[in-house]
Structure formats: structure tokens, C-alpha cells
N, C-alpha and C positions, 0 to 999 in steps of 0.2 A: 490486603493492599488496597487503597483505595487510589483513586487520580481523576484528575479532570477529563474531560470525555467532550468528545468531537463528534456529533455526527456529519458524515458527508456524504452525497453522491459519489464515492469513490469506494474501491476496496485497496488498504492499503497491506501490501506483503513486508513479511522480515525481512531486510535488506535490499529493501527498495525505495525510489524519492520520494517524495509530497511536497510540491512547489504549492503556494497557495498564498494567495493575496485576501489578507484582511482588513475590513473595518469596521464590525459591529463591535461597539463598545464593549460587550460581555467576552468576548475572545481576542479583544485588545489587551484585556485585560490578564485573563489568563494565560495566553502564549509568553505576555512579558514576565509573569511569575514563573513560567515554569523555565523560561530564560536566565532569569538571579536565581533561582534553586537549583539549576542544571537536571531540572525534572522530566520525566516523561509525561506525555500524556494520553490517550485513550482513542484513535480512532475507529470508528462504526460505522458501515453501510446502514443508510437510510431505509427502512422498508415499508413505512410510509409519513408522508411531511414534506418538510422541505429544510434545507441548510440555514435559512433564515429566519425561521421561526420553530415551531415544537415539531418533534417529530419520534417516529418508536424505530428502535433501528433491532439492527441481527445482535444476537449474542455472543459471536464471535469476532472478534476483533485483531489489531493490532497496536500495539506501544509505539509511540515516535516518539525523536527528541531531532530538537532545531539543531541544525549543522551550519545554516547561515542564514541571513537578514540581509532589508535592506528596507529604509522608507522612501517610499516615493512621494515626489512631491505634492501630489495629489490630499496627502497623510494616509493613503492605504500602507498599512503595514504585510511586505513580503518576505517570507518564510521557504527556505527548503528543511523539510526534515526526513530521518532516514527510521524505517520500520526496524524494528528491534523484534521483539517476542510477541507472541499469539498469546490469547489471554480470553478467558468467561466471562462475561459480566453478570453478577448473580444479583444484581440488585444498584439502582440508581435512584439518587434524588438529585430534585434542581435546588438552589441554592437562592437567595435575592436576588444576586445579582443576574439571573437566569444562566447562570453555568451550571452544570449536570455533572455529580461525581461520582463513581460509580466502584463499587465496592465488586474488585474483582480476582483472578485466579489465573497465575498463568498456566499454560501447558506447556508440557515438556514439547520440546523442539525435537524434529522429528532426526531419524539416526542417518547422518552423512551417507549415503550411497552411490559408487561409482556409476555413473550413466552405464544403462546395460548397449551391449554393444548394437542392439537392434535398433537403437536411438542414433546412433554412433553421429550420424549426418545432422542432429537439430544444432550442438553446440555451437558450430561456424557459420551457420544460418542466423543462429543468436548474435553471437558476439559481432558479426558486419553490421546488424542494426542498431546495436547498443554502442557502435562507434560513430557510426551515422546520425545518430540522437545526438550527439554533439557533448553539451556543459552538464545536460543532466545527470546523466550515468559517467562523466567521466572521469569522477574522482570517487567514485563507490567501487567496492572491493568487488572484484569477480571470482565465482571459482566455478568454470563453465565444467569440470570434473564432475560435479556433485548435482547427481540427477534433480533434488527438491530446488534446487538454486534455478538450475536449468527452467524445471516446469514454471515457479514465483513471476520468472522475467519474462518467458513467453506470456504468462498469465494475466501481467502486465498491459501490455503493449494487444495482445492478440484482439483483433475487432468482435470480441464476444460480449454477449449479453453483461450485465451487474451479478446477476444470479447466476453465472454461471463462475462468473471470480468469485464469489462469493467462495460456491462448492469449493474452487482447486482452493482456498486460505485453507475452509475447512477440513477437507481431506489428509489425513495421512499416506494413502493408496497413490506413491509416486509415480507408481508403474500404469496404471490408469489417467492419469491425470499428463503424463506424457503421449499416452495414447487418441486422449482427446488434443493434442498438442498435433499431432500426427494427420490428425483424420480435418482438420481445420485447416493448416496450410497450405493442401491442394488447391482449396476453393479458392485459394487468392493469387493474385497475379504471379507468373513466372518469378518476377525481382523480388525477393526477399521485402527489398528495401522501400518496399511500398508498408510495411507494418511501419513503421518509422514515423508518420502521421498521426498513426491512431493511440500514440501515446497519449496516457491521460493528463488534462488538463491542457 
């Protein structure tokens, strides 16, 4: 399967936003084709470069597709799109136009797990901040049941490192990856609703 590829200073989760404001010509171009093709395309953590010029990014990834637009007057073109599947990238080339397209693989999506009950407390800790976010999250599917879902949105929003989202994409180890969920939101303020900020972008 091949697709156009994104790198960004972001890590983007399956079933999560990507607000993003563009206007380098090379991904003017591509977000509007993969717009008329109803396509996905390829987002990557940066690991070292920059969003505006070359850059090598991780080799795991996630698939978006635009959910909505909108131009502003400025002519930056704005974009929401939502994380779909995890995916390998096994190989990329750049193209003339400097868009990157990257011949990749997806992985299987990991197996539905009811949050185990030692968790029991993260879910409504969750869902008050992802109501609190407002327009972002509020027309994206929730299933605060489903422990990987649970960990993607902490994973989100939580004031940790790149590399450390990174790991919870890459990880299968839900029961770990909740645990690091765990051992992190001591360190922050009593209110919940102070993560609410640190959403990305």
C-alpha cells in the first residue's frame, strides 16, 4: 500500500484529531488530492528535521483522513482529520513535487479490552477533559469501556515527552501503558481539568 506521508512534530493515535493549518505548496497540494480521492494519508513523528523542510521521521505511524476544512483568509488552508490504523513504513521516496510517499503495512489493530477494574477511576477523569476540550473531541466516537482507547486519549492530551507517545502508538502492552497513565497524573494538579491545555496543537 503506498500513501502520501506527513511528517510532524506530533504523534497521531487511531481515533484521535489532527487540527492543522496549512500552506506549503507541496501539502496544499497533496491534502486537496487526498480530499477528491477520499484518501488517507500517512502521519509520522519527526525524529530529526523539521515540518518545513526534510526531515527522517519513526517508522511507526498512523493513517488520517480529512473530516473537515476550512480556508482562511489569510489562504492557509485548515484541516481536522481523524487517526484511523497504525501502519510500518518500509520504505519512502520524495517525489518532485517534495511530497514523500511511502510504501507501507498496516498492523493489525490491537484486541478490544474491557479496562481492568484497577483502572476503573481513569475513564471519568478522561471523559470530563475530553468534554472540556470543547469542538475537538466532540463529535469523535468514544468508547471510554475499551482500555487501548482509554490509554490513545490519555496519551493524547497527557503533558509527556514526543518519545514517550511515540512508545504508548507503538506498544501493544495496554495494561502498561495505563500504568504509565497512572504513575503521571499524580504529578499534576488536583483538577483533572488542567490536562485540557496540554492538548496538542
Amino acid at each position: 500500500m503506498q500513501v502520501p506521508l506527513f511528517p510532524l512534530n506530533t504523534v497521531l493515535f487511531p481515533g484521535g484529531p489532527l487540527p492543522l493549518r496549512i500552506f506549503e505548496p507541496r501539502y496544499l497540494d497533496m491534502i486537496s488530492a487526498c480530499m477528491k480521492q477520499d484518501a488517507p494519508f500517512g502521519v509520522l513523528l519527526i525524529r530529526d528535521g523539521a515540518e518545513t523542510g526534510s526531515a527522517t521521521t519513526w517508522s511507526i505511524g498512523t493513517l488520517a483522513r480529512v473530516t473537515d476544512w476550512y480556508q482562511g483568509s489569510d489562504g492557509i488552508l485548515g484541516i481536522t482529520a481523524v487517526g484511523t490504523d497504525r501502519f510500518r513504513l518500509l520504505s519512502a521516496d520524495r517525489q518532485e513535487d517534495g511530497v514523500n510517499v511511502g510504501e507501507i503495512e498496516l498492523l493489525s489493530p490491537p484486541p478490544v479490552e474491557d479496562v481492568p477494574p484497577e483502572f476503573a477511576s481513569l475513564p471519568p477523569i478522561l471523559e470530563t477533559v475530553l468534554d472540556d476540550l470543547g469542538r475537538l473531541y466532540a463529535d469523535l466516537e468514544r468508547s471510554p469501556g475499551d482500555a487501548r482507547w482509554v490509554a490513545w486519549r490519555f496519551a493524547e492530551i497527557l503533558p509527556i515527552s514526543l518519545q514517550e507517545k511515540q512508545a504508548f502508538l507503538e506498544s501493544d502492552d495496554t495494561r502498561s501503558c495505563l500504568q504509565t497513565v497512572e504513575r503521571v497524573l499524580p504529578d499534576l494538579a488536583d483538577d483533572a481539568l488542567v490536562l485540557a491545555f496540554q492538548v496538542r496543537r
